[in-house]
N, C-alpha and C positions, 0 to 999 in steps of 0.2 A: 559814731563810736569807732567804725575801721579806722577814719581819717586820722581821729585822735591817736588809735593806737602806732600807723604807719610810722606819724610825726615825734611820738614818744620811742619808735623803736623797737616796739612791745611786739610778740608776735613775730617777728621779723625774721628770715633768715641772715646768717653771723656773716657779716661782710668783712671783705681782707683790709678791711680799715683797723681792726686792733692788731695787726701784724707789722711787724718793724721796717720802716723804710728799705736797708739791704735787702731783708727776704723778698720785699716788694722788686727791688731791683733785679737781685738772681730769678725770681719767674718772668720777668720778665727776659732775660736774656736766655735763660734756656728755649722760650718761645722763637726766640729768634736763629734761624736757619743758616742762616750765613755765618752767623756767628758761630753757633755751634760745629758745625764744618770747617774753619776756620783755627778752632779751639780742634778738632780732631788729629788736622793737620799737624796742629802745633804738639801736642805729644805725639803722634809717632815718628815726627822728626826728632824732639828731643830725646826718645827711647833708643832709635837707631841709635843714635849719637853715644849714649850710656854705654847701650852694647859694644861699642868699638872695641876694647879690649878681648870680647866673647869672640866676634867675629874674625879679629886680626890672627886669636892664638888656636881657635877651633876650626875655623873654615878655612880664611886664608891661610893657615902655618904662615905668617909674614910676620916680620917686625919692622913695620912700616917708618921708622927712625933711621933704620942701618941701613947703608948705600950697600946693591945688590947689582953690580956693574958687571959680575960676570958669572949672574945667578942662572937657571935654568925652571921653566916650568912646562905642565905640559899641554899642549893643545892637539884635541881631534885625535888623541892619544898615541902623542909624537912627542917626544924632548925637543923645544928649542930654546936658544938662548933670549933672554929677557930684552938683551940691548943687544941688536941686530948690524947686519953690515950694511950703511946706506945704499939705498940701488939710485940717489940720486942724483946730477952731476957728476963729477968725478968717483961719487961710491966712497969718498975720503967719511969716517967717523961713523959713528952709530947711530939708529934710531929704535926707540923703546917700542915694544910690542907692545902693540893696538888692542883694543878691548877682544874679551874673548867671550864674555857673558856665560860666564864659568865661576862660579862663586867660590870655587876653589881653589881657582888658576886665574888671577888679575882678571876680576870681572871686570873691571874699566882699563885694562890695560895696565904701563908701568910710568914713570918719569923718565928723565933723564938720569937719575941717579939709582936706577930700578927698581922703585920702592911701590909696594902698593897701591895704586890713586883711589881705590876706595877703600881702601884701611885709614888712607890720610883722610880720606874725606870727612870720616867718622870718625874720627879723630878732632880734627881740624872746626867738625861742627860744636865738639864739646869745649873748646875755648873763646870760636867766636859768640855762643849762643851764652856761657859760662860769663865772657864780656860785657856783651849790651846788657846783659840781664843786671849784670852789677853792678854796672856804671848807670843805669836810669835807676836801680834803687838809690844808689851814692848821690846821683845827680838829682831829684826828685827831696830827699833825703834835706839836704841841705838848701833845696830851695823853699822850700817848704818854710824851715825857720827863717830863711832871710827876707822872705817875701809876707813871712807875717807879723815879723817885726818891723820891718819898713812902712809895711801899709797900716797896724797898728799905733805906731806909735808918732809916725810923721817926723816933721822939724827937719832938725840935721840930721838926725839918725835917719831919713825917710832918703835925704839928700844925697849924704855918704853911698849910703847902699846903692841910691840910684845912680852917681857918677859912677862908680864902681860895674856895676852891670854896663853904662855906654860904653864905658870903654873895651870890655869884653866885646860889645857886643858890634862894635866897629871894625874890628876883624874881620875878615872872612874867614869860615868856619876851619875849612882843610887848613888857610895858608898857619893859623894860630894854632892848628893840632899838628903840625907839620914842625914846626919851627919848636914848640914845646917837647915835641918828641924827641928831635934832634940835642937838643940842648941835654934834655935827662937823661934819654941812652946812651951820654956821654960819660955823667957824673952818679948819676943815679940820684933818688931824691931824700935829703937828709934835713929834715924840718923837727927841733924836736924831739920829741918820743918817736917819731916818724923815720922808717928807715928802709926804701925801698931798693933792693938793686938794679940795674938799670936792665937784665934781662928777665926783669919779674915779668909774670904775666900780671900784676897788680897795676903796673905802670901805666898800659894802655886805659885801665881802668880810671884812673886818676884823672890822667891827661882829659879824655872824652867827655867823663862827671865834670867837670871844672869848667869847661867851652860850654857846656849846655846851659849852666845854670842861668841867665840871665834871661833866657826863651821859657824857662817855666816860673822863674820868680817873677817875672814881669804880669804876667796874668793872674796868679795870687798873689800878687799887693795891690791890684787894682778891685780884687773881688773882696780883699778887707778894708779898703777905702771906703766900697761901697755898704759895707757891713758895722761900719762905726755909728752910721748915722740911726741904725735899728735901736726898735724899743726895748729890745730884749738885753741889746748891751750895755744900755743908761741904766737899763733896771738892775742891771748884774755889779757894775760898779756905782749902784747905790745904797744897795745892802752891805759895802763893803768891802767887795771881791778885790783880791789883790789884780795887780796885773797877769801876773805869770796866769794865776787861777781862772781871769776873763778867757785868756788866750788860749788855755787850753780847755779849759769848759766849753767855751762857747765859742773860740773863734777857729777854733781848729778843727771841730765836727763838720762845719761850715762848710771847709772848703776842700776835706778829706774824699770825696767826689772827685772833684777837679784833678788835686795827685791823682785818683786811680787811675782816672780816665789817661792822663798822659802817664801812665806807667807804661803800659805796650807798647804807646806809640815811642815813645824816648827809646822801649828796647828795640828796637824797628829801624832806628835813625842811627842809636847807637854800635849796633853789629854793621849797617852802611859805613858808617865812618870808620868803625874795625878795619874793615875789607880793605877800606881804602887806603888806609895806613897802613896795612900791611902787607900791599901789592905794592905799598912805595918801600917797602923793606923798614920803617921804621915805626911799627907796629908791631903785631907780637915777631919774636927772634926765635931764631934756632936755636935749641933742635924741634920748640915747640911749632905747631900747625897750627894755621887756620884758614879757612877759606879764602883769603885774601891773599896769603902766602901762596896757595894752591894755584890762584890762578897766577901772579910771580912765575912758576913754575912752569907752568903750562903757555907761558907766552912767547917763548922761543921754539916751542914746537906746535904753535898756534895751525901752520898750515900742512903738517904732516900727522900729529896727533892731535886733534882740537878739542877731543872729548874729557881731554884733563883740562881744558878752562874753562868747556861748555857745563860738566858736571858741578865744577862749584859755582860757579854762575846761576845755573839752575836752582841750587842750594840755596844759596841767597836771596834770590828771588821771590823762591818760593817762601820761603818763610818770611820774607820782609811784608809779601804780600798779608799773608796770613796774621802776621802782625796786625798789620792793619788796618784789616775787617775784622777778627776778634775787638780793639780795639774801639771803634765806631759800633759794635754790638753792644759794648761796656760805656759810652755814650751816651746812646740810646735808652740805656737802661736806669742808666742815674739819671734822665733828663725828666723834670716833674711834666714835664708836656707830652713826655711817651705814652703814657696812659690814655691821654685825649685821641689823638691821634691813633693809638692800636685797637681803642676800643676795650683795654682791656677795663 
């Protein structure tokens, strides 16, 4: 009679089997340690970042935009000037005062143009972080449909898309984001209803979404190849189901996993290729900041102040790391074999 009942259910304490796959996912990633530390990381970087206006007009008194070449502040409470008389060589030009770890008085010291370094930095984290984060939804966004149309529907249409992606994808990443940059922060980009100026911060955002796509459609068209063959989808367009209704019923649940999973990481790859575009000056432009531009900044006073390239360096880092192991947490977490494996 127990055995009966075990088999029937009856009796039984309420197992997280009637609970929805996500929920099933989020406990699991909350379980997960690294992740979560990870994810800690990554808001209060993004919070600094928010703050930057609080901090620029409450602590620092800085307006970290305006050149401040013959500004004063004070250290060890002495007035001195911001931009110093070189005691190097011939002592010809100036060098910006060194960190003072004075949150009131250039905690990381000044630039060349005597502006805050950690006003900009917090500054500079809310455009490169504002970036990647919107170029992998843009970039995810539209691979998403092109990758489920192609693996959906095959043929030429399977064809088209898939030439289109080699040829993307025969570039090398920088030299096509390099070359695309150049060209728009020339003209600016006018497609259209579409009307960007060439010192948007939207631009970089375009540019970066558009190089990627082909790295994340390539893996969902392959995961709805392998999804056509299912009994669920003969079943769905045998009742009738239109196509659009397949594809979003049932073929997009599918693989709505997959997007999440590369949503971090893409924001990860994408704030890296920020940087990088805009320590080549053709990423984001003046008078806006971003951590790429900081370190631009920081690279001619690389051996006498280092701490303005070392700190956005750091910056990036850190968070790209943090990227991704949150990232691999949210992996983990959608993977149906996480369960086996955790025990849970």
């Amino acid at each position: 009679m127990a055995a009966d009942l075990a088999l029937d259910g009856v009796g039984t304490t309420p197992s997280r089997a009637g609970t929805g796959p996500w929920r099933q996912a989020g406990a699991r990633l909350l379980r997960n340690r690294s992740a979560m530390v990870a994810a800690g990381a990554l808001v209060l970087i993004a919070l600094a970042c928010l703050l930057a206006p609080l901090y620029a007009s409450a602590v620092a008194h800085t307006d970290p935009f305006v050149s401040n070449v013959s500004g004063t502040t004070i250290v060890n409470g002495q007035e001195v000037q911001v931009l110093q008389q070189s005691t190097e060589g011939l002592g010809l030009g100036v060098t910006p005062i060194g960190p003072t770890w004075d949150p009131g008085h250039y905690l990381l010291g000044a630039d060349n143009q005597g502006r805050d370094v950690m006003a900009r930095l917090l500054y500079g984290g809310r455009n490169s972080l504002l970036i990647g984060l919107s170029a992998a939804l843009l970039c995810c966004a539209l691979a998403t449909v092109l990758g489920v149309v192609a693996g959906y529907f095959g043929g030429w249409i399977d064809s088209i898309l898939s030439r289109c992606f080699d040829v993307i994808w025969a570039f090398p990443v920088y030299l096509l984001a390099i070359c695309l940059s150049v060209v728009l922060l020339t003209s600016g980009l006018h497609v259209g209803p579409i009307h960007l100026d060439a010192g948007s911060l939207a631009m970089p955002v375009v540019i970066i979404a558009l190089i990627y796509v082909p790295y994340v459609a390539r893996p969902l068209r392959g995961q709805v190849m392998a999804l056509r063959g299912k009994d669920f989808l003969h079943a769905a367009v045998g009742i009738g189901a239109g196509d659009a209704r397949v594809m979003w019923r049932e073929v997009l649940p599918n693989v709505l996993p997959t997007v999440v999973v590369f949503l971090p990481l893409m924001t990860a790859l994408n704030m890296l290729t920020e940087s990088a575009l805009s320590f080549l000056s053709v990423g984001v432009q003046s008078p806006d900041a971003s951590w790429g531009t900081i370190i631009n900044d920081g690279l001619a006073l690389l051996y006498s102040r280092p701490m303005i390239t070392i700190s956005a360096g750091l910056f990036v880092a850190l968070t790209a790391v943090a990227l991704n192991v949150f990232g691999d947490g949210v992996r983990d977490a959608l993977d149906p074999n996480a369960r086996l494996r955790g025990g849970a």
